[in-house]
MIKOL-176653 format. One record per residue (C-alpha): x, y, z; residue number from 1. Coordinates in steps of 0.2 Angstrom, whole numbers. Example, Ala and Ser with C-alpha at 12.3 -4.5 7.8 and 13.67 -1.06 7.14 Angstrom:
<pts>
+-------+-------+-------+-----+
:    px :    py :    pz : num :
+-------+-------+-------+-----+
:    62 :   -22 :    39 :   1 :
:    68 :    -5 :    36 :   2 :
+-------+-------+-------+-----+
</pts>
This chain:
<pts>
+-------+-------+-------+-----+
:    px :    py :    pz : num :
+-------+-------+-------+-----+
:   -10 :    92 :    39 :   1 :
:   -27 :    95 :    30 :   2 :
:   -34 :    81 :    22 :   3 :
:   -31 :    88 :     4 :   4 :
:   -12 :    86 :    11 :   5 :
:   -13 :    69 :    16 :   6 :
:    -5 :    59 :     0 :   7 :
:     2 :    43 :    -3 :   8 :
:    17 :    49 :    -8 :   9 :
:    17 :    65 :    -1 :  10 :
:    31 :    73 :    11 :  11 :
:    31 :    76 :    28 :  12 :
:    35 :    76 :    49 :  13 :
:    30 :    67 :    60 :  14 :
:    34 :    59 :    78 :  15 :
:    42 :    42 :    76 :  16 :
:    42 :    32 :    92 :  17 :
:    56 :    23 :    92 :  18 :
:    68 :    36 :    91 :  19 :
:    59 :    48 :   100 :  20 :
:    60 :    62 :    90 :  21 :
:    51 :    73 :    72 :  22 :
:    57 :    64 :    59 :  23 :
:    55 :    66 :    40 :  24 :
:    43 :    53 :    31 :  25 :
:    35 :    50 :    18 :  26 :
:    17 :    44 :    17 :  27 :
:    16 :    25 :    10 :  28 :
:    -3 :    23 :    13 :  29 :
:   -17 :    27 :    22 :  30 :
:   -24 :     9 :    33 :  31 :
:   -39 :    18 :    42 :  32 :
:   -48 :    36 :    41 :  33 :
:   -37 :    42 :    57 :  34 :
:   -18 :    32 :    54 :  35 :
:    -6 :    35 :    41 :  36 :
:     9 :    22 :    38 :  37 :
:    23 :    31 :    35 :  38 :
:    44 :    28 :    31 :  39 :
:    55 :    37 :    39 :  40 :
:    67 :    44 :    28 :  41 :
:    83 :    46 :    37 :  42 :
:    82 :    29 :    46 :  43 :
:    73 :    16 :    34 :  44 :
:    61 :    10 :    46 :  45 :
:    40 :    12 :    44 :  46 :
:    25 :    16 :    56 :  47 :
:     6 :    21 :    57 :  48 :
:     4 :    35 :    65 :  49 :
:    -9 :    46 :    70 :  50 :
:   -14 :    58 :    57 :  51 :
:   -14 :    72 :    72 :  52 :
:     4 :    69 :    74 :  53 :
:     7 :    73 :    55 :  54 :
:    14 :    92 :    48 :  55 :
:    14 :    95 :    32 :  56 :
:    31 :   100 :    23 :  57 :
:    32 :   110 :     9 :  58 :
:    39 :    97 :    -6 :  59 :
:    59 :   103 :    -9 :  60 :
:    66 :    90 :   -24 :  61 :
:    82 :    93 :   -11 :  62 :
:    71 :    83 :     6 :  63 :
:    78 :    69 :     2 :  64 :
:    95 :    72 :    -4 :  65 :
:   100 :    87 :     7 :  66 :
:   110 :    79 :    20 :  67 :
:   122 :    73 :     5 :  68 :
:   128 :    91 :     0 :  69 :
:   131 :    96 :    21 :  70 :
:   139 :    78 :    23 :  71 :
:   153 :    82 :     9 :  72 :
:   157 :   100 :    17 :  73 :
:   157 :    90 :    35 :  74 :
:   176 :    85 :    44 :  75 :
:   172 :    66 :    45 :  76 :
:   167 :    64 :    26 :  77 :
:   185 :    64 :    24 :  78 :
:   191 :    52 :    40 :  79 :
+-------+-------+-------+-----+
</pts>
């Protein structure tokens, strides 16, 4: 992410180590010049991360609440 990017606030992907995977986050602050404490969207949990290890997503008012709309079309809404 360019450092104009890099928000509190602002959306993005990043590696989270405990699931071993990109997750969505969202930047919460910004502890040293090199680490960024994010929360990870999709699982409630946070983590400072290495800014290298950031990406920048385009801001969609949808980030956050898309899974909702695929989760009501989805067989085991209804079980």
């Amino acid at each position: 992410m360019n450092d104009a990017d890099i928000l509190i606030g602002a959306t993005c992907i990043t590696f989270c180590s405990t699931e071993y995977q990109w997750c969505r986050a969202e930047i919460k602050s910004i502890p040293a010049v090199d680490l960024v404490n994010v929360l990870f969207v999709d699982y409630g949990c946070s983590e400072t991360v290495p800014r290298s290890v950031v990406r920048y997503v385009k801001y969609d008012s949808n980030i956050f609440t898309g899974f909702s709309n695929i989760l009501q079309n989805d067989f085991l809404y209804y079980i």
